[in-house]
C-alpha positions in Angstrom: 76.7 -26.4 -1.4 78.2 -25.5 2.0 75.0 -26.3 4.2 74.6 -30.1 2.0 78.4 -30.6 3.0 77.5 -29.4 6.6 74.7 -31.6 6.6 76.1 -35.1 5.0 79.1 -34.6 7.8 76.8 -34.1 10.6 75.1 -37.3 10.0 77.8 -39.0 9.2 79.2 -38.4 12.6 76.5 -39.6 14.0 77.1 -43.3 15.4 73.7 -45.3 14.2 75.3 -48.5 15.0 75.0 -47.1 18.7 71.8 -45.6 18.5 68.7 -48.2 19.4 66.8 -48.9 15.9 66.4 -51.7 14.6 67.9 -51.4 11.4 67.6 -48.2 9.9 67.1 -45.1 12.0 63.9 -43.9 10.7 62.2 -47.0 12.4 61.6 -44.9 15.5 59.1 -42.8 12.9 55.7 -43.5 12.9 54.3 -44.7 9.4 52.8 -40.6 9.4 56.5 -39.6 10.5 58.1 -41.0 7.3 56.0 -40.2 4.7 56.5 -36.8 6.2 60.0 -37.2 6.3 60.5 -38.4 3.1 57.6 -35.4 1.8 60.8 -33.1 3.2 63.3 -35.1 2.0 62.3 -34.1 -1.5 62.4 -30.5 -0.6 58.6 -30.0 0.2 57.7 -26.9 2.8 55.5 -27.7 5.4 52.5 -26.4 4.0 53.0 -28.6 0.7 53.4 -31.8 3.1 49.7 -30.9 4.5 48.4 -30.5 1.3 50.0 -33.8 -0.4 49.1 -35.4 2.6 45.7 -34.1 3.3 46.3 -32.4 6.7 46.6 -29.6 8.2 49.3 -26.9 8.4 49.7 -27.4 12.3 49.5 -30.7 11.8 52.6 -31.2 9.3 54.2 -29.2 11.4 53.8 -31.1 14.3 55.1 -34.0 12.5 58.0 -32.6 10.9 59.2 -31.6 14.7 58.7 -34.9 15.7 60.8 -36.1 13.3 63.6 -33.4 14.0 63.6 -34.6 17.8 63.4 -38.2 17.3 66.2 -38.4 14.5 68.5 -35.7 16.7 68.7 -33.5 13.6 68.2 -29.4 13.1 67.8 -29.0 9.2 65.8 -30.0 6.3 69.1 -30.9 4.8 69.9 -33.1 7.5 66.5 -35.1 7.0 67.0 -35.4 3.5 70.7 -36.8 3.5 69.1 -39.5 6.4 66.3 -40.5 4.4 68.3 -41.2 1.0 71.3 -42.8 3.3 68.0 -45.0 4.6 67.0 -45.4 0.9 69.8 -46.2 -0.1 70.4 -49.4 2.7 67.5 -51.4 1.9 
């Protein structure tokens, strides 16, 4: 429960009014990004996001960095609290 708590504060300290998206801040993702990110969101490893998705290991894990960097996040935890937040807005 600690690391959700952790997580949910460290997004919420995160400023998205003065970060540049658009409206949400998964519209920096590619299309491929947020599936994956929403794959991860649900709690899927890496290697079950190449296999629902069709792609390789390397590949999923490529994109599930790229989605760490771009979003400024560390955890799974933190992905997951962004994309339901995101869900959630519209």
């Amino acid at each position: 429960m600690k690391e959700t708590q952790y997580a949910a504060t460290a997004v919420g300290t995160q400023s998205l009014a003065t970060e540049p998206y658009a409206s949400s801040p998964v519209d920096c993702l590619t299309k491929r990004e947020r599936q994956v990110a929403e794959l991860v969101a649900t709690g899927m490893s890496t290697k079950q996001v190449a296999a629902t998705l069709n792609i390789s290991f390397h590949t999923a894990r490529h994109h599930t960095e790229r989605v760490f960097a771009k979003l400024g996040l560390r955890t799974r935890v933190e992905v997951a609290v962004l994309v339901v937040r995101c869900q959630a807005m519209g």
